[in-house]
DSSP file (Angstrom, degrees, kcal/mol; ACC not computed):
  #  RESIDUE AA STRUCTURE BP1 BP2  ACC     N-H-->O    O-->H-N    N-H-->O    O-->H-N    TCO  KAPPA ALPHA  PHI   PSI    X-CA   Y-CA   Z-CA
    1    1 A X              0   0    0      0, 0.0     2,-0.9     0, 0.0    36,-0.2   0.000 360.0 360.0 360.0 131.4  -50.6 -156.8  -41.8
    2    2 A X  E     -A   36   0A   0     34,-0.6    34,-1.3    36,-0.1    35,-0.1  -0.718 360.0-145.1-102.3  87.2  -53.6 -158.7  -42.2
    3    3 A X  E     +A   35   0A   0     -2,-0.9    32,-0.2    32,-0.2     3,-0.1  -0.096  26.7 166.2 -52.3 138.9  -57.0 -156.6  -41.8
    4    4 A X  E     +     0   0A   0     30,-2.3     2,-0.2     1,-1.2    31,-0.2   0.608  53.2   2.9-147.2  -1.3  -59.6 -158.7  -40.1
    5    5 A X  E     -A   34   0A   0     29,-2.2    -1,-1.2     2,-0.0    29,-1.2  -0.800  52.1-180.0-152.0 168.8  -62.9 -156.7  -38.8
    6    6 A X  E     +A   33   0A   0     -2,-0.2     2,-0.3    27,-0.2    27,-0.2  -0.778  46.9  62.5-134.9 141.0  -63.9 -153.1  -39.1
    7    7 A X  E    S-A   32   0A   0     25,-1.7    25,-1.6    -2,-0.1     2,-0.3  -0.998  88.2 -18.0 143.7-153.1  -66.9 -151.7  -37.8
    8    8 A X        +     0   0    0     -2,-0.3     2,-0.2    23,-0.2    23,-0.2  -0.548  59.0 157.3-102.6 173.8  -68.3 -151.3  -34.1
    9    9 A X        -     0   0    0     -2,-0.3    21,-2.0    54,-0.1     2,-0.3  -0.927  48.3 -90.6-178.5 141.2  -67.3 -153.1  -31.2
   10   10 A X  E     -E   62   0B   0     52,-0.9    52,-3.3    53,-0.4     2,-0.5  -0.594  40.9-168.4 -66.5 127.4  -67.1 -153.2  -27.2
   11   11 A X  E     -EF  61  27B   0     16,-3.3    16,-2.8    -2,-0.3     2,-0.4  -0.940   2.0-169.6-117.5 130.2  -63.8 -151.6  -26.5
   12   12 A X  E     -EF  60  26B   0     48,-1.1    48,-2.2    -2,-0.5     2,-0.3  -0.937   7.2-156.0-126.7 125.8  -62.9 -152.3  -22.6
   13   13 A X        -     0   0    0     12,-3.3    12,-0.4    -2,-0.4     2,-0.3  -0.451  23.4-169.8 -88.8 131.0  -59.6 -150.2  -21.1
   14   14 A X        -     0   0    0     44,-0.5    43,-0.7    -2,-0.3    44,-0.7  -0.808  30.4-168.4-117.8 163.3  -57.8 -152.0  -17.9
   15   15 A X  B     +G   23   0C   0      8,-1.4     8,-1.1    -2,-0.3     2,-0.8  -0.640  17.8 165.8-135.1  97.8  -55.7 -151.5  -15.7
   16   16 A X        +     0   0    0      6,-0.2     2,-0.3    -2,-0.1     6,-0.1  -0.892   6.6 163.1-112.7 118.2  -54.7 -154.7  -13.6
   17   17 A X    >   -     0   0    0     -2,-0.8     3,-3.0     4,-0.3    -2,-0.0  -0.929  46.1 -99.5-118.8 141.8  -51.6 -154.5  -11.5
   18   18 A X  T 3  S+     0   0    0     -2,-0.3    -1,-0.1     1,-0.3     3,-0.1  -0.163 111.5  25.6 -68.6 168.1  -50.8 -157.0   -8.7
   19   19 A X  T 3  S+     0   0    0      1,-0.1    -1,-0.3    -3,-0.0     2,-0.2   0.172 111.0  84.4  73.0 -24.2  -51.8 -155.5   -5.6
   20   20 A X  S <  S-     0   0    0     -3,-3.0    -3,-0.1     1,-0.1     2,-0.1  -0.755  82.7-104.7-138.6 142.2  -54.3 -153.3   -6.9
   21   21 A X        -     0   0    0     -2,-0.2    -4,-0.3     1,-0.1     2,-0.2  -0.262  47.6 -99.1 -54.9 153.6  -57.9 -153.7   -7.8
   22   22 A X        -     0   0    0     -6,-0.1     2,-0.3    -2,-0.1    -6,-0.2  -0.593  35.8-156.2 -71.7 131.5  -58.7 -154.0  -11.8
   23   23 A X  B     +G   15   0C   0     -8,-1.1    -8,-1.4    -2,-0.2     2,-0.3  -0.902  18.6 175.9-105.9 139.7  -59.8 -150.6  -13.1
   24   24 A X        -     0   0    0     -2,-0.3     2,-0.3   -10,-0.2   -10,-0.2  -0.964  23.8-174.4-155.6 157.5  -61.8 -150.9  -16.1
   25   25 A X        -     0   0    0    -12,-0.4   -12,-3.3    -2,-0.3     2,-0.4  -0.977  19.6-156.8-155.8 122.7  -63.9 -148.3  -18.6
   26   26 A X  E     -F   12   0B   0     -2,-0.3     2,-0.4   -14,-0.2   -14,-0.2  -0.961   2.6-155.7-118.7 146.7  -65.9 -150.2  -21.3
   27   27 A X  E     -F   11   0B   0    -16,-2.8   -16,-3.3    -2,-0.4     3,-0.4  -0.975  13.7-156.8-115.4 115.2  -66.8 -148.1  -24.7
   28   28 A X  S    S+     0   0    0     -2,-0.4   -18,-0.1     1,-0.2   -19,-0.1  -0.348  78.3  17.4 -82.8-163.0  -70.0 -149.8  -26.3
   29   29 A X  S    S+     0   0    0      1,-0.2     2,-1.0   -21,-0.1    -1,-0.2   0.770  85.3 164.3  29.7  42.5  -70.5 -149.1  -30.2
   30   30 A X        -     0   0    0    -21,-2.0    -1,-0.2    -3,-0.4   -23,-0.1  -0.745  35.3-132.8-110.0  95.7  -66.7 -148.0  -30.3
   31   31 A X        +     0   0    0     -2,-1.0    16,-1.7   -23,-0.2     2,-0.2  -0.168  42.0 159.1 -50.4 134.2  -65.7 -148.0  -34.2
   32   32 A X  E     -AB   7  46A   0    -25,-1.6   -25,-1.7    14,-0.2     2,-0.2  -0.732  36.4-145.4-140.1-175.0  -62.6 -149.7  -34.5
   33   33 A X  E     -AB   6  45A   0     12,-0.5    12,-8.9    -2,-0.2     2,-0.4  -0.832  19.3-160.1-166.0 122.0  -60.4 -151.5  -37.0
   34   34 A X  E     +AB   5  44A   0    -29,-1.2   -30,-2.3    10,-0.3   -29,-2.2  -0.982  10.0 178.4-123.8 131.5  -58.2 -154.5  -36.2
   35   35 A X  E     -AB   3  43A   0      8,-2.3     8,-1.8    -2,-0.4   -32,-0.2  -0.901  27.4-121.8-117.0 150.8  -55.5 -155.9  -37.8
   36   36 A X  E     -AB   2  42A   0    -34,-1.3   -34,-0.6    -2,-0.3     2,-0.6  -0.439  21.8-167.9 -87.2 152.6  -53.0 -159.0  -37.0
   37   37 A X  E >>  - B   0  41A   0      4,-1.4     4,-2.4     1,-0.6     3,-0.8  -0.937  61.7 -44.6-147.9 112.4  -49.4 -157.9  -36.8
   38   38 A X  G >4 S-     0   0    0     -2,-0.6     3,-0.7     1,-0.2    -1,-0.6   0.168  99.2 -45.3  48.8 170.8  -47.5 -161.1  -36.9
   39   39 A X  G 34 S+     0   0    0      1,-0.2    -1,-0.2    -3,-0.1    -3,-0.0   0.405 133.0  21.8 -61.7  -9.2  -48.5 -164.2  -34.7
   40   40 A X  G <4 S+     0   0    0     -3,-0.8    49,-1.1    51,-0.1     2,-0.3   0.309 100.1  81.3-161.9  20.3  -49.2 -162.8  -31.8
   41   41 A X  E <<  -BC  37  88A   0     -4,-2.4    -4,-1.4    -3,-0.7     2,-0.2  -0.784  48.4-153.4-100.2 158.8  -50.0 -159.2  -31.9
   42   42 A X  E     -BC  36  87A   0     45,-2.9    45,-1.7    -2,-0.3     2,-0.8  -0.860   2.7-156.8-148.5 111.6  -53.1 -157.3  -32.7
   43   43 A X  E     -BC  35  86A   0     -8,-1.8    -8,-2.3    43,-0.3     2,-0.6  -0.790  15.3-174.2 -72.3  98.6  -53.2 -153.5  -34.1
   44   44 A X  E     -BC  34  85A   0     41,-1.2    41,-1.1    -2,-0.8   -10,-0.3  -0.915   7.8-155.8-126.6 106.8  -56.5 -152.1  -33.2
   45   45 A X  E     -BC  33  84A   0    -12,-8.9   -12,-0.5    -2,-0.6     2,-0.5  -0.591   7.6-143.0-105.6 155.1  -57.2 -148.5  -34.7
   46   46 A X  E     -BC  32  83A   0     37,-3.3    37,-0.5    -2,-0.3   -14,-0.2  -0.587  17.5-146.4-115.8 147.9  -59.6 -146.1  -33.4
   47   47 A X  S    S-     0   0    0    -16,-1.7     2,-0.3    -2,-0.5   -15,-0.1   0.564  85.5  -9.0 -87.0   7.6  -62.0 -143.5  -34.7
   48   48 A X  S    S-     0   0    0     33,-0.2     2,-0.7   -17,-0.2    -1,-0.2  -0.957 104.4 -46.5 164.6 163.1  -61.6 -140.8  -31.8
   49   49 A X        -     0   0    0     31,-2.6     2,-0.9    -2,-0.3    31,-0.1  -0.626  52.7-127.8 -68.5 101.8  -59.9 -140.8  -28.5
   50   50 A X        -     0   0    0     -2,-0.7    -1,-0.1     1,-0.1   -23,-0.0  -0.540  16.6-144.7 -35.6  50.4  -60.4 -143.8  -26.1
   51   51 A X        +     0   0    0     -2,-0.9     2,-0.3     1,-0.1   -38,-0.2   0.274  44.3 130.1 -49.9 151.9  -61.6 -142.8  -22.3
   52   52 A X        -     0   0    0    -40,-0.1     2,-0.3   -28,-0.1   -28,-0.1  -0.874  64.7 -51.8-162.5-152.4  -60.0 -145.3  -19.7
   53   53 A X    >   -     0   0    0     -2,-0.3     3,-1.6   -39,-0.2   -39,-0.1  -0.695  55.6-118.3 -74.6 151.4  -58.1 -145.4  -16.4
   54   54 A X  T 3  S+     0   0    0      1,-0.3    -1,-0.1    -2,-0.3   -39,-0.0   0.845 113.3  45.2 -63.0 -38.3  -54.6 -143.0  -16.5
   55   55 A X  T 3  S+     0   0    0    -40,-0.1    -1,-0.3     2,-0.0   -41,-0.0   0.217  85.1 168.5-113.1  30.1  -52.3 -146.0  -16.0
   56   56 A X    <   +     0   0    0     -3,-1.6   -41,-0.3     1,-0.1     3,-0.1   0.121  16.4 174.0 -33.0 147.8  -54.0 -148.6  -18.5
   57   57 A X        +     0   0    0    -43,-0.7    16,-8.5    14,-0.1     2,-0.2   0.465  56.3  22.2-134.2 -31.7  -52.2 -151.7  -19.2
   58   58 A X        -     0   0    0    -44,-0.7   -44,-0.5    14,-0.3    14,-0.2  -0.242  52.4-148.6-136.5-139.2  -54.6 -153.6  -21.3
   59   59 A X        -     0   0    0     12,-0.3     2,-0.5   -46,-0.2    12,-0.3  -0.351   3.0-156.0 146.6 146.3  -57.5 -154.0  -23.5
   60   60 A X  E     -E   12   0B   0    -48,-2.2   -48,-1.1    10,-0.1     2,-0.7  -0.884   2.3-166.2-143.2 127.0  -60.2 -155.8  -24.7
   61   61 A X  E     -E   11   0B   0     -2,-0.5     8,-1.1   -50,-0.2     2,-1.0  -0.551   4.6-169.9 -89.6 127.7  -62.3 -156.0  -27.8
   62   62 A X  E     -E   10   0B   0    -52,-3.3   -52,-0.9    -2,-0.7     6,-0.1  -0.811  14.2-144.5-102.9 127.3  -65.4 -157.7  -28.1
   63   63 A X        -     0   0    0     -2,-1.0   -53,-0.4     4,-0.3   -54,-0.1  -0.199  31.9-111.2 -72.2-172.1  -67.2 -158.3  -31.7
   64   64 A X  S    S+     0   0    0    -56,-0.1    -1,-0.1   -55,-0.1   -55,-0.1   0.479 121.9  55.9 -99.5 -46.3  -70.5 -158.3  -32.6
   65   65 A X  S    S-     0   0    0      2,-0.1     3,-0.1     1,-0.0    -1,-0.1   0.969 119.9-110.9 -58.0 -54.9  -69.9 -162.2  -33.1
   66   66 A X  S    S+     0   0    0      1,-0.1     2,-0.7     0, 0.0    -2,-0.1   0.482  71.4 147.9 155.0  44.1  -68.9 -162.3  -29.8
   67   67 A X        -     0   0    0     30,-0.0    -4,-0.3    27,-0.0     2,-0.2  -0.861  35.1-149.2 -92.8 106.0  -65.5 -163.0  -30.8
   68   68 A X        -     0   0    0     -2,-0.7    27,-0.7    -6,-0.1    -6,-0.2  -0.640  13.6-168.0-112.0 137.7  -62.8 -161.2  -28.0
   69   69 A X        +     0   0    0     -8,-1.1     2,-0.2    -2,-0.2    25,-0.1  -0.227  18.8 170.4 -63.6 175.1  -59.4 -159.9  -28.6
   70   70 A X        +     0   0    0     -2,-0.1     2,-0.2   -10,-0.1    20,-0.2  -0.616   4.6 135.3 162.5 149.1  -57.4 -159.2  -25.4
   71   71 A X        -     0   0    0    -12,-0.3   -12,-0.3    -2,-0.2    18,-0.2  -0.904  56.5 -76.8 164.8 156.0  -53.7 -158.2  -24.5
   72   72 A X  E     -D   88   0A   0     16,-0.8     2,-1.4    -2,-0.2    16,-0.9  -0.164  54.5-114.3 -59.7 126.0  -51.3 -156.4  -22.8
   73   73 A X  E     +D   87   0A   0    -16,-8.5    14,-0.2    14,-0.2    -1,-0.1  -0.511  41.0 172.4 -83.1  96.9  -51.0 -152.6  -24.5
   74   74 A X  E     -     0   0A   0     -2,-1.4     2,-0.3    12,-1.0    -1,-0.1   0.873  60.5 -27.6 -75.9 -44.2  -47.3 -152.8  -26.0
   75   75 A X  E    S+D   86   0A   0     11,-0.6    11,-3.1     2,-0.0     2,-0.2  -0.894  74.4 121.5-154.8 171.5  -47.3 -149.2  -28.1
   76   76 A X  E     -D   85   0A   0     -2,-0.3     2,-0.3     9,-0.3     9,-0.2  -0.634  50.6-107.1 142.0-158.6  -49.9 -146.9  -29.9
   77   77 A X  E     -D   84   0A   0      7,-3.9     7,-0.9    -2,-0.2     2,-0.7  -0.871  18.6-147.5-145.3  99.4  -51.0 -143.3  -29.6
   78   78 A X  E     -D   83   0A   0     -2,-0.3     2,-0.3     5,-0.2     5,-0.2  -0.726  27.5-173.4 -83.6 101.6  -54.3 -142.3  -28.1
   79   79 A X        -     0   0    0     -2,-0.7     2,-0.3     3,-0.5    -2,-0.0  -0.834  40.9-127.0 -81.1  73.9  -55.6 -139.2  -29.8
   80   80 A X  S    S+     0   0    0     -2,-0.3   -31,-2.6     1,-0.3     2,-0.3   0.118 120.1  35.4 -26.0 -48.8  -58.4 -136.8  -29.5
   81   81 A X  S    S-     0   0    0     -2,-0.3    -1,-0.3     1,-0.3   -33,-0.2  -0.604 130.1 -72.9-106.0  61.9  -59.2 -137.5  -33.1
   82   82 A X        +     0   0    0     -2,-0.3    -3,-0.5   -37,-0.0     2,-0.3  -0.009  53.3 161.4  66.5-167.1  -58.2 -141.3  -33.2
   83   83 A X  E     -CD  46  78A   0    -37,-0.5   -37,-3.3    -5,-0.2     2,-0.3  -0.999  32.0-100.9 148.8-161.2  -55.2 -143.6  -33.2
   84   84 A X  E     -CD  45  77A   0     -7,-0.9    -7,-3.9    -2,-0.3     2,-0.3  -0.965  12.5-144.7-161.0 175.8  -54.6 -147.1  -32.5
   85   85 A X  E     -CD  44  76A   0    -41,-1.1   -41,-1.2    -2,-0.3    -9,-0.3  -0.820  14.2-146.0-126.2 138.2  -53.3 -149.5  -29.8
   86   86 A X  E     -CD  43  75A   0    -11,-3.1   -12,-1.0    -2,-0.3   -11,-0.6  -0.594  18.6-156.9-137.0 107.8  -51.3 -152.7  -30.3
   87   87 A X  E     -CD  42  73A   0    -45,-1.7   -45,-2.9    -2,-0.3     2,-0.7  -0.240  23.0-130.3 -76.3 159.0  -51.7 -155.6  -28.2
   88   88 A X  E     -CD  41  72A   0    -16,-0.9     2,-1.2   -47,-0.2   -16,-0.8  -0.817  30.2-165.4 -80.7  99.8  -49.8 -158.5  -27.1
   89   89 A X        -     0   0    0    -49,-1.1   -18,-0.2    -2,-0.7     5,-0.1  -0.679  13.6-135.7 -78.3 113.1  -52.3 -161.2  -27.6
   90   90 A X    >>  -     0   0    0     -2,-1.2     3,-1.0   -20,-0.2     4,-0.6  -0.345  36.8 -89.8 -64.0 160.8  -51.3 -164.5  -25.8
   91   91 A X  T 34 S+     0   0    0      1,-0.2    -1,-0.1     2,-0.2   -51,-0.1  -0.359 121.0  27.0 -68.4 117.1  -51.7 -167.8  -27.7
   92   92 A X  T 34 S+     0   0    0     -2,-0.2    -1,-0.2    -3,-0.1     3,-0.2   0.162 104.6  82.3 112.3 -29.5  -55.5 -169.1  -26.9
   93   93 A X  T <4 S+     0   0    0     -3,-1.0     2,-1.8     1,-0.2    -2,-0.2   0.966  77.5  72.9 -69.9 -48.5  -56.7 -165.3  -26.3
   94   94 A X  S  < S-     0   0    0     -4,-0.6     2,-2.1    -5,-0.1    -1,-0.2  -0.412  79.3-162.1 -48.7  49.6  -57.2 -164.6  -30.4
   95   95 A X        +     0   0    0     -2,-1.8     2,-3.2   -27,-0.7   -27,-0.1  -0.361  34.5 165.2  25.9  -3.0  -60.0 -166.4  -31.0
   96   96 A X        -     0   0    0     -2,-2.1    -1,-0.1   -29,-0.1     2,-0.1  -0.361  28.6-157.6 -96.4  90.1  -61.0 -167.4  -34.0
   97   97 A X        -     0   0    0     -2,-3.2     3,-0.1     1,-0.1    -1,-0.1  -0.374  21.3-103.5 -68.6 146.9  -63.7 -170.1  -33.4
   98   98 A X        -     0   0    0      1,-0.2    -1,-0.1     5,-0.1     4,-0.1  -0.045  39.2 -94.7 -57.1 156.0  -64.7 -172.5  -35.6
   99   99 A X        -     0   0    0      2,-0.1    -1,-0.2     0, 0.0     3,-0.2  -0.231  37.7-116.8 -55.5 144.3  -67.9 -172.4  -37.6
  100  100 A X  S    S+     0   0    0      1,-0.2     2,-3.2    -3,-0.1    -2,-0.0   0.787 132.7  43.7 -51.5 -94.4  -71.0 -174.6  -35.4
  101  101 A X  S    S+     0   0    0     -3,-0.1    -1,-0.2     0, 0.0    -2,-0.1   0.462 102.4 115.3 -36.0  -4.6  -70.8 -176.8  -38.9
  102  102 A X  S    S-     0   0    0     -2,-3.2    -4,-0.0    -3,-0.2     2,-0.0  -0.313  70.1-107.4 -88.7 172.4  -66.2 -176.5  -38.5
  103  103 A X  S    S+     0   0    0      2,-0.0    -5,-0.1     0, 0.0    -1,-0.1   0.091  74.0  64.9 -74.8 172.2  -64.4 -179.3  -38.0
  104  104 A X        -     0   0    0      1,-0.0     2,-0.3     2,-0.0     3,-0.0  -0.210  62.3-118.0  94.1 170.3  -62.8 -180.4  -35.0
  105  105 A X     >  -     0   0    0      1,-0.1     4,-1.4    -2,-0.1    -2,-0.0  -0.960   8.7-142.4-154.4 150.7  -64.1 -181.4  -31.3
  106  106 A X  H  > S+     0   0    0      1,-0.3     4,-1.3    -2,-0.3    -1,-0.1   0.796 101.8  75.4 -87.8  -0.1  -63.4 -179.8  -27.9
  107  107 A X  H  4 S+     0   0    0      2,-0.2    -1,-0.3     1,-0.2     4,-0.3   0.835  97.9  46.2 -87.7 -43.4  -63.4 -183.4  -26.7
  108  108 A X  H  4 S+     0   0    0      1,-0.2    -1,-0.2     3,-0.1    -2,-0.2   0.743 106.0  60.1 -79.3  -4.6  -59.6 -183.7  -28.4
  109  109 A X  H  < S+     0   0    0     -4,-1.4    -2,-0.2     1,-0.2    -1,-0.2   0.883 112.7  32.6 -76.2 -50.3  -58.6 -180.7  -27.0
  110  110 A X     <        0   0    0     -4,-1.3    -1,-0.2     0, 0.0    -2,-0.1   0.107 360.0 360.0 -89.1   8.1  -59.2 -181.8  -23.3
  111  111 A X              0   0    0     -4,-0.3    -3,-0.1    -3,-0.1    -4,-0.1   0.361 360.0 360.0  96.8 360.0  -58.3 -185.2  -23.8
């Protein structure tokens, strides 16, 4: 498991189901710690219990960088006094942008 921020962050709790409007509850300043689990999961541990809608499905972290997790909520354990979540992140949701100075061009990306 690869640790890769701790510290505060916008934590936002979903619920999107077809048919149904999106329910959502955003936590600002909500200490976390995220870690990668494997290619395409993301472990995201909490300091204290996590308010949202009953039948949540997803969640989504925002850095301070402005760098967002997001993903389907597979397991965890919501606790008065913490716990953690672990999403399914899809490929292109995980984020991790390049430096301004990084390499690369969005110009090969789109053809």
């Amino acid at each position: 498991m690869s640790h890769f921020f701790e510290g505060l962050a916008t934590v936002a709790v979903i619920a999107r189901y077809e048919g149904r409007p999106p329910a959502e509850l955003t936590t600002l300043e909500c200490p976390v710690r995220l870690s990668k689990v494997g290619s395409d999961c993301t472990r995201v541990e909490l300091a204290h219990f996590l308010e949202g809608p009953k039948d949540a499905n997803m969640l989504r972290v925002i850095l301070p960088d402005g760098l967002m997790v997001q993903g389907l909520i597979v397991g965890g354990s919501n606790q008065p006094l913490g716990g953690w979540l672990l999403i399914d992140v899809e490929s292109g949701e995980l984020g991790f942008a390049l430096p301004a100075n990084g390499s690369g061009s969005n110009e090969d990306q789109h053809g």
